[in-house]
N, C-alpha and C positions, 0 to 999 in steps of 0.2 A: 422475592422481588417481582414487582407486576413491568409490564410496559405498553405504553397506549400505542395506538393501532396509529400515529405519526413517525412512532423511533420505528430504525431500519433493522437487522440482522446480516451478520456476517455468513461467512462460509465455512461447512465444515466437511472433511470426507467421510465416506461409508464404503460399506463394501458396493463395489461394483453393482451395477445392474440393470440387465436390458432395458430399453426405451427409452433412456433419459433422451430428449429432444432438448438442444440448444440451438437457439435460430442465428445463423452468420452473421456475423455486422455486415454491414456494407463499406468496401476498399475506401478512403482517404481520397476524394478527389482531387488530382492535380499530381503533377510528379516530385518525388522525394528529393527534400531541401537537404542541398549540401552549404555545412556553416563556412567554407572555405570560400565558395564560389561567391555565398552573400555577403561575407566581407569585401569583396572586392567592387561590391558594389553599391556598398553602404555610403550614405551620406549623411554627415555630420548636422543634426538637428541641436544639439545642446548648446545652451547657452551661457554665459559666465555665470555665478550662482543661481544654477535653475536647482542644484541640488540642496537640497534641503534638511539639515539635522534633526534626526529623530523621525524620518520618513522612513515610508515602507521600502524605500530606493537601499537604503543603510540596512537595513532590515536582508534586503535581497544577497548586498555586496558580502554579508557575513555569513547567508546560509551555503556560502561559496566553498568546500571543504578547503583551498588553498588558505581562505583566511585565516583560520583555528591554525596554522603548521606551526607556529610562535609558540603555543601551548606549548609546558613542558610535559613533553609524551611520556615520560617515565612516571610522573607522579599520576597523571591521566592512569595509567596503564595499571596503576594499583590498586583505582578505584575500579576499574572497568576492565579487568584480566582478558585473557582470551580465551573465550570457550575450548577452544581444543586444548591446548595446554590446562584448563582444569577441567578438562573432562569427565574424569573420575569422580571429581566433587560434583560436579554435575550430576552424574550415574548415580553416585552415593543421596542425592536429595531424593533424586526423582525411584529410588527402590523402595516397594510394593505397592508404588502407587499408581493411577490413572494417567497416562501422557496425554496432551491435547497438544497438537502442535498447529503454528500459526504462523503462516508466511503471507511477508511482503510479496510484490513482485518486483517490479521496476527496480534494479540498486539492490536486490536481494535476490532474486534467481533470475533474474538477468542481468548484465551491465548498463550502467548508464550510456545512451548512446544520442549523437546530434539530431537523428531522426529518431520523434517516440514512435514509429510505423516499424523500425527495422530494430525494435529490443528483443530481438528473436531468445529464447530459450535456446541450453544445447542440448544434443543428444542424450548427453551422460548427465545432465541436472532432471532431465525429466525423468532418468530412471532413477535416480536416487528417490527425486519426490515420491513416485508410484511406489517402489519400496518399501517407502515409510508409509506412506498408507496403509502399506497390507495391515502393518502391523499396530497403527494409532491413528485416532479422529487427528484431521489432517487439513485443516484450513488453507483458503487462498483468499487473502482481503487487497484488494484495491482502490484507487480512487478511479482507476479505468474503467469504461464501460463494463460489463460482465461477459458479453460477448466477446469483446475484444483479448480477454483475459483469456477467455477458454479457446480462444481461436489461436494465442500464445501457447498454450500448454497444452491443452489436448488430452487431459486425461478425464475420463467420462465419472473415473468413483470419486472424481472430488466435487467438493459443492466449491461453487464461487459465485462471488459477490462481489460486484462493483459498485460503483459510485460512491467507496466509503459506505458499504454496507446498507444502500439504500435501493441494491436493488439485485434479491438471491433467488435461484434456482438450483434444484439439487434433490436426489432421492434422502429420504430418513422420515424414521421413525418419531416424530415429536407432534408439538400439536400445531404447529402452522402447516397445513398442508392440504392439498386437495387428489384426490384420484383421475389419473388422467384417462382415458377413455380404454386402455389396454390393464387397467386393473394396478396400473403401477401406484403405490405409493410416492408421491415426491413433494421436496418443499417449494412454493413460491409466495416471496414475500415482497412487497414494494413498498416505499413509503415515499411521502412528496410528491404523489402522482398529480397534483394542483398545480404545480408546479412548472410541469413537463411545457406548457406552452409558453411561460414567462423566458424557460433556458432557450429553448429555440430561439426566442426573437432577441433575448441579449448575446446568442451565439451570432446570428445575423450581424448585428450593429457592431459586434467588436471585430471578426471576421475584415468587415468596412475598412474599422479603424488602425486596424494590425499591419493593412496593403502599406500603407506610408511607413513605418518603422521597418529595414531590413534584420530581415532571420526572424522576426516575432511570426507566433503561428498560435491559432486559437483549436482547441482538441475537443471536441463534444464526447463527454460522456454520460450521455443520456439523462441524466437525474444529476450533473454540475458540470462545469468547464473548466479546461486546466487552459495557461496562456504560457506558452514556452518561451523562453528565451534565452535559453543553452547557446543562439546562434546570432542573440544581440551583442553590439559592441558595447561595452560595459557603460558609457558614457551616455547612451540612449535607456539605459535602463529606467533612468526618472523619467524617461517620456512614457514608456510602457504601463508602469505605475501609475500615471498621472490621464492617461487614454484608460483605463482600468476603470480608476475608482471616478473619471468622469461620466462615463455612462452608469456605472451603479448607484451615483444620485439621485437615478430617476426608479429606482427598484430596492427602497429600504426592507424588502424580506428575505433580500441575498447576503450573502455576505463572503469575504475576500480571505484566504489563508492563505500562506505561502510555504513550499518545497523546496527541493532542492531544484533552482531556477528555473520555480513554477512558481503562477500564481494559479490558486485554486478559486470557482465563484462557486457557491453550493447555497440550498437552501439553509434560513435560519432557523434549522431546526434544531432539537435537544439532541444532537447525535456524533458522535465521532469514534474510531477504532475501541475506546475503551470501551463505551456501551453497548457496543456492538460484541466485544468480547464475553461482556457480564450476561447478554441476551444469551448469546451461545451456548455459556456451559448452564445455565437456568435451562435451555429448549432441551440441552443433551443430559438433564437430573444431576448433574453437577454441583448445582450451584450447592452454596452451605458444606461440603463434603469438603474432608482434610485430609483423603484419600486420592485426591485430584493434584497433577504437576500440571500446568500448564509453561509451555514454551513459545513466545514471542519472539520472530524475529526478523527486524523491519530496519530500514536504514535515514526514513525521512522524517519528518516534525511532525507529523499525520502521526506516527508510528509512537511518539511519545505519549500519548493518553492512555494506550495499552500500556504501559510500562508501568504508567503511574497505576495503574488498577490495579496491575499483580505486585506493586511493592504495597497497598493498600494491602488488600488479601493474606500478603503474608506469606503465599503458596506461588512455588513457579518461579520462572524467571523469564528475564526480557534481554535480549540480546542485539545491539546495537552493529549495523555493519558498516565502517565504516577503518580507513586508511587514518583519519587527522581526531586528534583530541576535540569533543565535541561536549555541550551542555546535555547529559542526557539523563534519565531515571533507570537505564536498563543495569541491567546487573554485571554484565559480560558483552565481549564484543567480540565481532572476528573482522579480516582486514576487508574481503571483498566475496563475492559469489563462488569465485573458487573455493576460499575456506567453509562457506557456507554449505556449499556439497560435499565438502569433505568432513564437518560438522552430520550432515544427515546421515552420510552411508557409513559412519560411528556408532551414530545410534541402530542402527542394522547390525552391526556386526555382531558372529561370534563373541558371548564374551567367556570367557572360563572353561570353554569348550559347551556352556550350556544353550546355545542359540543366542539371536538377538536383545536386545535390550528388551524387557516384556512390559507389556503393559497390564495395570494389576486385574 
């Protein structure tokens, strides 16, 4: 599989090694929004049918986890078990083969929280991730800037990649890469850098337009824009949607996705988590190989294109995080971050008295 010099590349880890440079984002100007305090001083903008069926608004209200709670969880829970409770099935796929493991962030090694500035990592999730590194290629994919991801996590042997894969840095061995002036090998790969001045000035004008809607906030990550609204009153939400997709009228090479109460603007480019996946294990000699498990595990609609690539493939599996029965292609689920470190430091452990889980 070839891919042209427009599609992006995700992240993967290597072993550790001196000189990787990652440049600090710069701090979130203005002070951290509390959604309590903005409720109280929110003011009712909606109007009697401003809402609209079959709008991205309906769209939004569902990617709500409380929505799906009706689902009946038991028969959900059939198709979608819990990784730890089948762990050993798990173990049993993935023995003598090659592990690649692939972590969300946001809603996966961190909790969802009202400010996206304060989804700090904990202590003991970052030694699990480091852990797992030692022992397997060890992805971080985001739709955050890539800075902002490693200024989260902090650990130097992983590669990450933001912007949904459109914008990685990272030491290895493969052939996108260039030598940095201390003899290091490292990967840096960009795509949609055309771009880079179109996001600035629709980050400008929505920034504008977000001031009048309380709790709505616009999040630059470099190479696309996420628009929160975790801290809007649900009733203002068609106005967020509706300020959204009115300035992208004027910029048909963007285009709008939505998260877990996000919306995403990204260039419209051929790229999303799954090809970013396919890129990866192709850069790491993978690709084609039935010796290869890869492990997906991501909790947002971003995260569903990887899912579908490893039920294409046949090989791996994709793991859904999430508390509420949800439409999804993963194979397995666990309830929240907690279980998801306690899913990692499993695949660490002793097993048989033989060591860790190996990779082939």
């Amino acid at each position: 599989m070839t891919f042209s010099t427009d599609e992006a590349v995700t992240a993967v880890a290597a072993p550790a090694q001196a000189g990787l440079h990652f440049t600090p984002f710069p701090p979130t100007k203005g002070a951290a929004r509390d959604c309590k305090k903005l409720a109280a001083v929110h003011v009712d903008r909606a109007t009697p049918g401003s809402i609209v069926g079959g709008s991205l608004f309906e769209t939004m209200k569902a990617s709500s986890p409380r929505r799906a709670a009706d689902a009946e969880h038991g028969d959900w829970m059939e198709k979608h078990p819990s990784a730890l409770t089948w762990f050993e099935a798990v173990l049993g796929a993935a023995k003598g083969k090659q592990i690649v493991m692939f972590l969300d962030y946001d809603g996966t090694l961190s909790p969802i929280v009202e400010d996206p500035d304060r989804a700090v990592m904990s202590e003991e999730m970052r030694d699990a991730v480091r852990r797992v590194a030692e022992h397997f290629p060890t992805a971080i994919v985001s739709g955050r800037c890539r800075d902002k991801v490693f200024n989260f996590v902090k650990l130097r042997e992983l590669y990450y990649a933001g912007s949904h894969g459109m914008d990685i840095e990272g030491p290895a061995k493969q052939s996108n890469k260039h030598v940095q002036a201390n003899g290091e090998e490292v990967v840096h790969y960009q795509a949609g850098r055309e771009f880079l001045p179109v996001i600035e000035e629709v980050y400008r004008t929505l920034t504008a337009r977000m001031e009048a809607i309380a709790g709505a906030r616009v999040e630059h990550n470099k190479y696309c824009l996420s628009v929160h609204f975790r801290c809007v009153q649900e009733e203002e939400w068609n106005a967020v949607e509706e300020e959204v997709r009115s300035v992208l009228k004027e910029y048909p090479h963007l285009k709008l996705t939505h998260g877990r109460k996000v919306l995403e603007i990204r260039p419209s480019i051929k790229w999303d988590k799954g090809k970013a996946l396919e890129f990866l294990l192709e850069s790491l000699g993978y690709a084609g190989r039935s010796d290869v498990f890869p492990i997906y595990i991501g909790d947002d609609r971003t995260d569903e294109d990887a899912f579908k690539v490893l039920r294409g493939m046949g090989q791996g599996i994709g793991i859904l995080v999430s508390k509420f029965p949800k439409e999804t292609a993963a194979s397995y689920s666990l309830r929240d971050p907690v279980e998801v470190k306690e899913f990692l430091g499993k695949m660490v452990e002793p097993t048989n008295g033989d060591g860790p889980v190996k990779a082939a």
